[in-house]
C-alpha positions in Angstrom: 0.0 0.0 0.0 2.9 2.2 -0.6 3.8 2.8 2.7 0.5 3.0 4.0 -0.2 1.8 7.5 -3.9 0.7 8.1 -5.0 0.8 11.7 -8.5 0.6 13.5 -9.1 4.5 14.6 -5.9 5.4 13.3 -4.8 9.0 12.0 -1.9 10.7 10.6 -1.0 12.6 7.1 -0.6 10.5 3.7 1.0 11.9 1.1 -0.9 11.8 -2.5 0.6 13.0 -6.0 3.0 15.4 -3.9 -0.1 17.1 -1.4 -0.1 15.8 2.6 -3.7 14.9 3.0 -4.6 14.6 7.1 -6.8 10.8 7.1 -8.1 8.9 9.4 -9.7 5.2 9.0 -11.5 2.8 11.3 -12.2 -0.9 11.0 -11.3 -3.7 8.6 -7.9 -2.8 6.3 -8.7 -2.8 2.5 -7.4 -6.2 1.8 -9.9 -7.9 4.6 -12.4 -6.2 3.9 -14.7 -3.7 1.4 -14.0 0.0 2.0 -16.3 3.4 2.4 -14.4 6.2 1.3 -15.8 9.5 3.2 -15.8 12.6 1.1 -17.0 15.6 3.6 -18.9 18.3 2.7 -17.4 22.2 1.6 -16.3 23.2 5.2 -15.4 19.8 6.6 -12.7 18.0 7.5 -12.0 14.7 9.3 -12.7 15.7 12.3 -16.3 17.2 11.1 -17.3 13.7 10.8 -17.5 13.6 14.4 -19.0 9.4 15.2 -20.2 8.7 12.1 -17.9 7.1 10.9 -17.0 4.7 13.8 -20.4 4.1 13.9 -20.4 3.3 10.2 -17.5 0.7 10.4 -19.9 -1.0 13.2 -23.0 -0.6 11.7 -21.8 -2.4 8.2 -19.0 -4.0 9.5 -16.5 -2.6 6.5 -14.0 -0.5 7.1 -14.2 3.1 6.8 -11.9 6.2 5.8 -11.9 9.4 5.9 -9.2 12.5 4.6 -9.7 15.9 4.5 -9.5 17.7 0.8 -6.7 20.1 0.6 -7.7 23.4 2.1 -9.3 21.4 4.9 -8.6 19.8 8.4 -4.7 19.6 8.8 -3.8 19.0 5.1 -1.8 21.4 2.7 -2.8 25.0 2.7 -5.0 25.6 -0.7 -4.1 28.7 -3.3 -6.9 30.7 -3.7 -9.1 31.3 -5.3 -10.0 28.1 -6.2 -10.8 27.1 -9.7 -14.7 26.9 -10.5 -14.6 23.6 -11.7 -12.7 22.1 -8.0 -15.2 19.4 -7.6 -14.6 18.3 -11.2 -10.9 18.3 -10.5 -10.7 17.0 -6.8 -12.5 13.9 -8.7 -10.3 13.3 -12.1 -7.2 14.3 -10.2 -7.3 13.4 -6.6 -9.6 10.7 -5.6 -8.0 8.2 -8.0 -4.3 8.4 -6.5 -6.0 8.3 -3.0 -7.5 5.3 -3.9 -4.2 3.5 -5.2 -2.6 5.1 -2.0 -4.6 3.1 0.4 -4.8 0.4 -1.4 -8.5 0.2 -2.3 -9.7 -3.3 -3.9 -13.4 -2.6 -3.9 -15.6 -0.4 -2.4 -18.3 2.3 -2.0 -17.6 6.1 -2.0 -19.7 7.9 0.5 -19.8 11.9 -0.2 -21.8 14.4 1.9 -22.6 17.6 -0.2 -19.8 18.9 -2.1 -18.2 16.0 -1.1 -21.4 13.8 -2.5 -20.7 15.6 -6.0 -17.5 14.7 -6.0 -18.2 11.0 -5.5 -20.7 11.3 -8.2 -18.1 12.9 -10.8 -15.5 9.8 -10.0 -18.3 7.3 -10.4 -20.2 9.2 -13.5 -16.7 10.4 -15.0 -13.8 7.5 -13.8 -13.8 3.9 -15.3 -13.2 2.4 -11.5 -13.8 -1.3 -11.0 -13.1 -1.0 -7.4 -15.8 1.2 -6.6 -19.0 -0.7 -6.7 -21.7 2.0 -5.1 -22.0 5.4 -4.3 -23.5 6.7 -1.5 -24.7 10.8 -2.1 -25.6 12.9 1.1 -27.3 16.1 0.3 -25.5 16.2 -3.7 -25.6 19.5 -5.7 -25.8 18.9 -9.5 -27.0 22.3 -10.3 -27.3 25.5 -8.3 -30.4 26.6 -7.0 -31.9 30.6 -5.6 -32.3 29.6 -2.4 -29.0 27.3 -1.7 -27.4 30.4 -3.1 -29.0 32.7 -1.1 -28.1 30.9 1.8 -24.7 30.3 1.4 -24.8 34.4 0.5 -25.8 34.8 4.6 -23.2 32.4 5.6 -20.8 34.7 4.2 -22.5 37.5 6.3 -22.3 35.2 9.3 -18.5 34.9 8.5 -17.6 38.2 8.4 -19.4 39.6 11.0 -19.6 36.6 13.7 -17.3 34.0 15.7 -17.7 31.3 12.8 -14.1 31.8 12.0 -13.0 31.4 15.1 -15.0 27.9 15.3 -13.5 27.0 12.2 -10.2 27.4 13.4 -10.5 24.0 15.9 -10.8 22.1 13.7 -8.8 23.7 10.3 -5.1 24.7 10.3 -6.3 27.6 7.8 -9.7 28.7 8.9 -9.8 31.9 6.0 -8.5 29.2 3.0 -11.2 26.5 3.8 -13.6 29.1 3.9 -13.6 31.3 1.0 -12.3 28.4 -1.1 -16.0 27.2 -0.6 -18.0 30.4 -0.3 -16.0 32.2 -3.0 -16.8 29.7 -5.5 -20.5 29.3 -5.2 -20.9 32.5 -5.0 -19.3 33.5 -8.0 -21.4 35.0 -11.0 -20.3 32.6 -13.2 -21.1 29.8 -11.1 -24.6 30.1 -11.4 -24.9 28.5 -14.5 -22.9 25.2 -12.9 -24.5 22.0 -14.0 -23.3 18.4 -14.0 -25.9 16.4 -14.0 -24.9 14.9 -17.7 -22.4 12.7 -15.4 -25.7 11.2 -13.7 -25.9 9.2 -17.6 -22.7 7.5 -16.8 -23.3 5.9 -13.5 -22.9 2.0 -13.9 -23.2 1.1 -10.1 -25.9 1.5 -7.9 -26.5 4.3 -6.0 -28.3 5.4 -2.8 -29.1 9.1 -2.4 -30.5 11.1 0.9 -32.1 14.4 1.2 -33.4 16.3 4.0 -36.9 17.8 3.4 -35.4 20.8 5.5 -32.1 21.3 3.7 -31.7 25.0 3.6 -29.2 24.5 0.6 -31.0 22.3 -1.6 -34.4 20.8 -2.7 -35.3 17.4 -3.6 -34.5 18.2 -7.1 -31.2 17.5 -6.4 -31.7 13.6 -5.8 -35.1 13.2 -7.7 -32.5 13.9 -11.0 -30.5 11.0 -10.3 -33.7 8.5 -10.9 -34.6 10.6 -13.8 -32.0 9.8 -15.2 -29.5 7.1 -13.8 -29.6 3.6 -15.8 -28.0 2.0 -12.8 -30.2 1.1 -9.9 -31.3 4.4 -7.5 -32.4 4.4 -4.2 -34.1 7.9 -2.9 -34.5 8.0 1.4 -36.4 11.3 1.8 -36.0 12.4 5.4 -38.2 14.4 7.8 -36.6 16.7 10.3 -33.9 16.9 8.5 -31.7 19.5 7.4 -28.3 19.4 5.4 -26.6 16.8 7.5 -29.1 13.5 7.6 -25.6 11.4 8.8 -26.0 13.9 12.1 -29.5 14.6 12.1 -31.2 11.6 10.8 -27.9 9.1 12.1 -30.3 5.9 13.2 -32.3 6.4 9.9 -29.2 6.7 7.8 -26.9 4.3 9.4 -29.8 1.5 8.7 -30.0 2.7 5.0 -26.3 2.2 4.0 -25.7 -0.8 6.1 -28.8 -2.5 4.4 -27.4 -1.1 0.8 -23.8 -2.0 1.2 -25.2 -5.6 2.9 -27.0 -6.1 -0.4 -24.1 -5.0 -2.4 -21.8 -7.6 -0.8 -24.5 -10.3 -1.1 -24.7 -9.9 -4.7 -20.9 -9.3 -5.3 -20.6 -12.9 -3.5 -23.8 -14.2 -5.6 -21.4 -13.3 -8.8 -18.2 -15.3 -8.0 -18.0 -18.6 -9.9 -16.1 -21.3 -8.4 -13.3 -22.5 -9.7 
């Protein structure tokens, strides 16, 4: 695994295409078991995951990990501004090296918001054999008014509030992670961002959740993946629920991808011919 040490709830920095990326990973190593690769949202980290995912690695038995994008957590510092196609390039130039990095045989890449795009751009845009689901918390393929105009008081919140100091527990560069977000979306010419085309090139299954009360997006945002996906969709529409079901909805969403990833391994075991 090129160096890479896998240990139940370990931590440390890994080194990808030349970038220190902070990681953490809990449960079954890669070669013992399938693996859920955690892709947080656009001001997480590691850490932001808070239990989930040690509850994850015991709710499905798999093992689990987690790095923070660069910009984030206790990786490399990011140079601003970003580019507006970062989730396109985080999954064409990133998430494929990680994956040879850790040594990834098969598994299931689990992405919460930005993070859930990203996971849909490797899976609708990289030929990966090893991945064999996705899991989409709270996607964005398209911007919306509303997400927009929240994410325009956020930056109000920012500048005039405490957020940055709260930000900075948890991310070495507090000011990078967040305008390398907020910038972005924000940005005239991202308005017209759109890539839902890469929905017509999923060839694994996928299970997508949405909170009725997410102030950033609608149900648009998941009901376009069973428009359109020729690979098998699930949709888990939650109540109470805002933009984080893994933290607001855990019990509901812990039972949902243990069942999908259950079924997953089932039929992955159902395929092997004996010699």
């Amino acid at each position: 695994m090129g160096g890479f040490d896998w240990t139940d709830g370990g931590s440390g920095i890994l080194n990808v295409s030349g970038v220190n990326l902070e990681y953490a990973c809990w449960g079954p190593a890669p070669d013992q078991a399938p693996t859920l690769v955690l892709l947080h949202e656009g001001l997480g980290c590691v850490a932001l995951w808070r239990e989930f995912p040690a509850k994850l690695a015991q709710a499905t038995g798999l093992g689990v990990f987690a790095y923070s994008r660069k910009g984030y957590g206790k990786s490399d510092p990011v140079t601003l501004p970003r580019p507006l196609d970062f989730m396109a390039r985080e999954a064409q130039e990133v998430v494929g090296p990680l994956l040879d990095a850790i040594g990834l045989r098969r598994g299931v890449l689990l992405g919460h918001s930005d993070g859930a795009t990203i996971a849909a751009q490797y899976g609708g845009g990289v030929q990966d054999h090893r991945v064999r689901g996705l899991v989409l918390m709270a996607p964005h393929f398209f911007t919306e008014p509303g997400g927009l105009a929240e994410i325009a008081q956020v930056r109000d919140v920012y500048a005039q509030g405490d957020l940055k100091a709260k930000m900075g527990r948890y991310h070495d560069d507090p000011e990078g992670a967040f305008r390398g977000w907020n910038e972005v979306w924000l940005d005239p010419g991202f308005k017209a961002w759109n890539v839902a085309d890469v929905i017509d090139y999923f060839r694994v299954p996928v299970l997508a959740i949405q909170g009725h009360g997410d102030q950033y997006g609608t149900m648009a945002q998941i009901d376009v993946i069973e428009e359109r996906s020729y690979a098998p969709v699930e949709l888990l529409k939650l109540d109470d629920c805002g933009h984080a079901p893994h933290l607001e909805q855990s019990e509901q969403v812990l039972a949902a991808i243990a069942d999908f990833v259950a079924r997953l391994v089932r039929i992955e075991a159902a395929e092997v011919i004996p010699a």
